[in-house]
C-alpha positions as CSV (number, residue, x, y, z in Angstrom):
1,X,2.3,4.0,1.0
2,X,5.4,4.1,3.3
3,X,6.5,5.8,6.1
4,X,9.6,6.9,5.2
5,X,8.1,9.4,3.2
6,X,8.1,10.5,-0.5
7,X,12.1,10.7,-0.7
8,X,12.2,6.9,-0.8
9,X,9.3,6.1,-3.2
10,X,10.3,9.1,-5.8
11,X,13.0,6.7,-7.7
12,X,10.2,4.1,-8.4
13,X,8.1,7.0,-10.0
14,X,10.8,8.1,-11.8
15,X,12.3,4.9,-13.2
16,X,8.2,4.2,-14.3
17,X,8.3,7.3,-15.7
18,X,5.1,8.5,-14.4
19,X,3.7,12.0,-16.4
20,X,0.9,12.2,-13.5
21,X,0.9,13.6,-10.0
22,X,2.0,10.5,-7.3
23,X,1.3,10.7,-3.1
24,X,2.6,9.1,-0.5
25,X,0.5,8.2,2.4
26,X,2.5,7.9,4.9
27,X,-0.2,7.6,7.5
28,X,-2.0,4.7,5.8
29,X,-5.3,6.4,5.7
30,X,-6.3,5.0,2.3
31,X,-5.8,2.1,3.8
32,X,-8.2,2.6,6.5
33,X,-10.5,5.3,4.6
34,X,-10.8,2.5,1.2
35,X,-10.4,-1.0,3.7
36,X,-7.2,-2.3,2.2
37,X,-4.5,-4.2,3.9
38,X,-2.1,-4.5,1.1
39,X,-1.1,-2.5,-2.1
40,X,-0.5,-2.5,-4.6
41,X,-3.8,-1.4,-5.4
42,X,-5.6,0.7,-8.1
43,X,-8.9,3.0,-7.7
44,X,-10.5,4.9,-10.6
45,X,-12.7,7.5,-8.7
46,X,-14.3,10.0,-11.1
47,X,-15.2,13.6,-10.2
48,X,-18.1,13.2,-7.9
49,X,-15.3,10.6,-5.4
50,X,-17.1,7.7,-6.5
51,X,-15.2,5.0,-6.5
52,X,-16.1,3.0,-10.3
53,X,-13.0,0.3,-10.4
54,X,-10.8,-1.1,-7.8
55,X,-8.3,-3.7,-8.3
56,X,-7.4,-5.0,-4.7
57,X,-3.6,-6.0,-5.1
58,X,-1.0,-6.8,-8.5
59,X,-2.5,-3.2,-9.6
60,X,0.3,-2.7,-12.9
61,X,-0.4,-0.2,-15.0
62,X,2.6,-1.9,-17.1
63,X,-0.4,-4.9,-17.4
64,X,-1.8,-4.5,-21.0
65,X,-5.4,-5.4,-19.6
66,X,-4.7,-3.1,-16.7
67,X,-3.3,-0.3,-18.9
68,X,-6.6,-1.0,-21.2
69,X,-9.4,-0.6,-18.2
70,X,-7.5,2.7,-16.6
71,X,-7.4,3.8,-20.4
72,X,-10.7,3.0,-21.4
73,X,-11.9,5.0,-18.2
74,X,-10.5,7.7,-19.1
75,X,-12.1,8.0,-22.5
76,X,-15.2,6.8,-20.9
77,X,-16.1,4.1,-22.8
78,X,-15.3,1.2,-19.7
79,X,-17.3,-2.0,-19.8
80,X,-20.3,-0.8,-17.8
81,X,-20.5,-4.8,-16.9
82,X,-16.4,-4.5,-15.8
83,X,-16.7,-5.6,-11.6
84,X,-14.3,-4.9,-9.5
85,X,-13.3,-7.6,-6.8
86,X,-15.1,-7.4,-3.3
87,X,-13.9,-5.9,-0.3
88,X,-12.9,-8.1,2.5
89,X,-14.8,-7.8,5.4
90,X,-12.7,-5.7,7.6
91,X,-13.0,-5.7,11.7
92,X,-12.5,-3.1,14.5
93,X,-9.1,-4.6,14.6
94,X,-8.4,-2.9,11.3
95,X,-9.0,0.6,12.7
96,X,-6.9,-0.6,15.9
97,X,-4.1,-1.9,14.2
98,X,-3.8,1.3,12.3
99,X,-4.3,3.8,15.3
100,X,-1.2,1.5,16.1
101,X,0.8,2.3,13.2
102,X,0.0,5.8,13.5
103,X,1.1,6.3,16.3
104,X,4.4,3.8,15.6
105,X,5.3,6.6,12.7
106,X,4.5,9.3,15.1
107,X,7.5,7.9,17.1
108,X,9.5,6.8,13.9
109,X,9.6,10.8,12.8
110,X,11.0,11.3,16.4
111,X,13.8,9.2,15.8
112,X,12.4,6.8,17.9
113,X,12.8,3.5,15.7
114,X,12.8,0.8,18.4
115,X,9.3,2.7,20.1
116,X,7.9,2.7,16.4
117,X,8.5,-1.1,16.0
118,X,7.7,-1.9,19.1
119,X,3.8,0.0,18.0
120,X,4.2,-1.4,14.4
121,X,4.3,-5.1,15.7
122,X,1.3,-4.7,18.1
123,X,-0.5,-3.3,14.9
124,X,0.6,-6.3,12.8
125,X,-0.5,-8.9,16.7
126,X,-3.9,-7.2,16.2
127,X,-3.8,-8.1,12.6
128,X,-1.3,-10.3,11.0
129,X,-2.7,-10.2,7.6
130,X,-2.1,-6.3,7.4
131,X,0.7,-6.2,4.9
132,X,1.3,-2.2,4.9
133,X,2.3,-2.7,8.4
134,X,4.3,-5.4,8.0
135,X,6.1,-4.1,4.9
136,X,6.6,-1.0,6.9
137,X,8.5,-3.2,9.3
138,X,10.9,-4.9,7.0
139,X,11.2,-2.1,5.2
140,X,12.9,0.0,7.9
141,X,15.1,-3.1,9.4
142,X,16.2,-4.5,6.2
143,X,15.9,-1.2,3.5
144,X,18.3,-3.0,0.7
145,X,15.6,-5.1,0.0
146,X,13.3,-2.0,-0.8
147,X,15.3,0.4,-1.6
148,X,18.7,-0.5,-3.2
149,X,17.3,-1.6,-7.0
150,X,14.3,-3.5,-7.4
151,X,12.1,-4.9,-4.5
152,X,13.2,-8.3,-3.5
153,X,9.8,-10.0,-3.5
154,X,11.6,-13.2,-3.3
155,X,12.9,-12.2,-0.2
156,X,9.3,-11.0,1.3
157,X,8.1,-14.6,0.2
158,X,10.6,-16.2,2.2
159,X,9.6,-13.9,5.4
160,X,6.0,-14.9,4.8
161,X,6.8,-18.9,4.7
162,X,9.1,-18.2,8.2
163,X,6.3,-16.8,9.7
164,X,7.7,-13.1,10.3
């Protein structure tokens, strides 16, 4: 997920060397379609769109256990016992917050950053524990700490204890 589009999340997939077709949402709509508020995140959805795992954040496919559910999936011999965690119970200000954002990226693809922030940080008013948005945010004002290298999660730890 980010709104800059695919351009700025292709050196990640390269440097992991994925051998599997990646998307970019730029829109969020996972987010609203699957009731996230953060990623990373992992679904294993077999052929029918059911969803059979979900890992809700610190999805790794560089994890040995991670690696060994997705593989064991894909052989189809997964623990039929394996549970995936809950979903949080999400509120209409979910689906608010991200008509926000929407409409934020509508106005970040016009060249319209300040517009898109000012919409981004309504979203993130209406729901401050929504992480994409948020992320979306730093991302754009601060992009050496996304972009340049490896993501300074230090960094985004710091932002979270200041409160921004």
């Amino acid at each position: 997920m980010d709104a800059q589009g695919a351009h700025v999340a292709r050196p990640f997939v390269e440097k992991a060397g994925a051998t599997f077709p990646t998307v970019v949402d730029r829109e969020n709509l996972l987010g609203q379609i699957y009731r996230f508020k953060a990623i990373p995140n992992g679904y294993l959805i077999d052929q029918r769109g059911i969803v059979e795992y979900r890992r809700l954040g610190g999805f790794d496919i560089r994890k040995p256990d991670t690696r060994q559910v997705v593989a064991d999936w894909i052989e189809g011999s997964a623990d039929p016992s394996l549970e995936s965690p809950r979903v949080d119970e999400i509120g209409g200000e979910h689906h608010q917050a991200n008509t926000l954002f929407r409409r934020g990226l509508r106005e970040y693809q016009a060249g319209n950053v300040e517009a898109a922030m000012t919409l981004w940080r309504e979203g993130m008013a209406l729901e401050p524990d929504n992480y994409i948005i948020r992320k979306q945010i730093w991302a754009v004002e601060n992009p050496d700490k996304f972009y340049d290298g490896d993501v300074d999660f230090g960094w985004q730890r710091q932002q979270m204890e200041q409160g921004r």
